[in-house]
LUMVOLUM-423301 format. One record per residue (C-alpha): residue number from 1; residue in three letters; x, z, y. Coordinates in steps of 0.02 Angstrom, whole numbers. Example, Ala and Ser with C-alpha at 12.3 -4.5 7.8 and 13.67 -1.06 7.14 Angstrom:
BEGIN
    i   aa      px      pz      py
    1  Ala     615     390    -225
    2  Ser     684     357     -53
# end
This chain:
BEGIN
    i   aa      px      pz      py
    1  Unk   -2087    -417   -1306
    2  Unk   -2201    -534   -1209
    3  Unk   -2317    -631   -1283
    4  Unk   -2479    -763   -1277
    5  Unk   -2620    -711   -1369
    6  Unk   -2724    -870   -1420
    7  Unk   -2887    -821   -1447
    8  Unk   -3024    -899   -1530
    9  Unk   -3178    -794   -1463
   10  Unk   -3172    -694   -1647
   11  Unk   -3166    -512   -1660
   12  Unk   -3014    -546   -1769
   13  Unk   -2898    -609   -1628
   14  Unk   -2952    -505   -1497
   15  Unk   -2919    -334   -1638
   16  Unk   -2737    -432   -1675
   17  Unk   -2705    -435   -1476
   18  Unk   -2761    -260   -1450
   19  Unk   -2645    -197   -1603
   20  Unk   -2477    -308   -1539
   21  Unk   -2507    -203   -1376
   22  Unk   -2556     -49   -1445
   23  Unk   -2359     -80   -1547
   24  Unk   -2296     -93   -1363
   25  Unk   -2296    -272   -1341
   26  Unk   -2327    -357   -1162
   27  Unk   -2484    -479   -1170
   28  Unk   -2467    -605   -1019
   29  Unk   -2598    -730   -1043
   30  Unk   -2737    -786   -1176
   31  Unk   -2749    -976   -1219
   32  Unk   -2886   -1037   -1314
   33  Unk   -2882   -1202   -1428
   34  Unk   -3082   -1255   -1387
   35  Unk   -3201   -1390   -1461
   36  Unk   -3259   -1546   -1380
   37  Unk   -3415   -1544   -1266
   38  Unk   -3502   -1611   -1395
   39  Unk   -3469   -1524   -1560
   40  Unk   -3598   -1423   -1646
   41  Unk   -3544   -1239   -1602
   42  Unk   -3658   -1157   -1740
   43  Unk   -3590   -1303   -1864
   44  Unk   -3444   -1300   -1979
   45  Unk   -3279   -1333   -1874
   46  Unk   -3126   -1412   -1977
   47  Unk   -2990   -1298   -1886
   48  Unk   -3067   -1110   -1869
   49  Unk   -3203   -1012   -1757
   50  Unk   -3300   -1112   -1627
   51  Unk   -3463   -1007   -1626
   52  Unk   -3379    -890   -1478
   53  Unk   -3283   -1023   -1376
   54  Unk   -3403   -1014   -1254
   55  Unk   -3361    -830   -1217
   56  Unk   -3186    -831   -1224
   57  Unk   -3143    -876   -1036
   58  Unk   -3258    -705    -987
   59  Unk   -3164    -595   -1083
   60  Unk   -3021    -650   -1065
   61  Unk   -3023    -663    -859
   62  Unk   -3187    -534    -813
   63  Unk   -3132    -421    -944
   64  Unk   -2928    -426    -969
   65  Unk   -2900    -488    -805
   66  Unk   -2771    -587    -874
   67  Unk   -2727    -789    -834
   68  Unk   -2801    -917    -949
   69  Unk   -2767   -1099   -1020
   70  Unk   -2859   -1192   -1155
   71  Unk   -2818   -1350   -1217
   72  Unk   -2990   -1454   -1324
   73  Unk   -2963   -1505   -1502
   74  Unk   -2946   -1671   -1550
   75  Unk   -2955   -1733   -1719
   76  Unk   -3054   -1705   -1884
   77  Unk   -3045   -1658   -2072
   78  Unk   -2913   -1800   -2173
   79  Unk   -3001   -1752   -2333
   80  Unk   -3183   -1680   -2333
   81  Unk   -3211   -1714   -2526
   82  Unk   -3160   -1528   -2583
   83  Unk   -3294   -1417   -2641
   84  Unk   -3227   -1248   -2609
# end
């Protein structure tokens, strides 16, 4: 089966790509969901992983050879009052 991997610049999507081929599947392209120019990439994000989004584009093109789209998040947290 072919399939996009969308990668966050994590160890844990690249290992989940690397096992869905491993299982025989066809990767065709990586797209990566990234933050705004201006978020804090060390800081908290409200969605997942932005610490590596800087990266991704390198591996995913220099290393994989492989085509690659990203798309930036827009938005925020609706409700930052949890304490979890």
């Amino acid at each position: 089966m072919k399939f996009v991997a969308l990668l966050s610049g994590g160890k844990d999507s690249v290992y989940s790509t690397l096992l869905s081929v491993r299982h025989g599947h066809e990767l065709v392209c990586c797209a990566h969901l990234s933050p705004s120019p201006s978020a804090d990439l060390e800081g908290e994000s409200y969605m997942y992983q932005t610490a590596g989004s800087d990266a991704v584009r390198v591996q995913v093109e220099g290393c994989m050879g492989l085509p690659f789209h990203t798309a930036e998040i827009r938005g925020g947290s609706v409700d930052t009052s949890l304490v979890y």
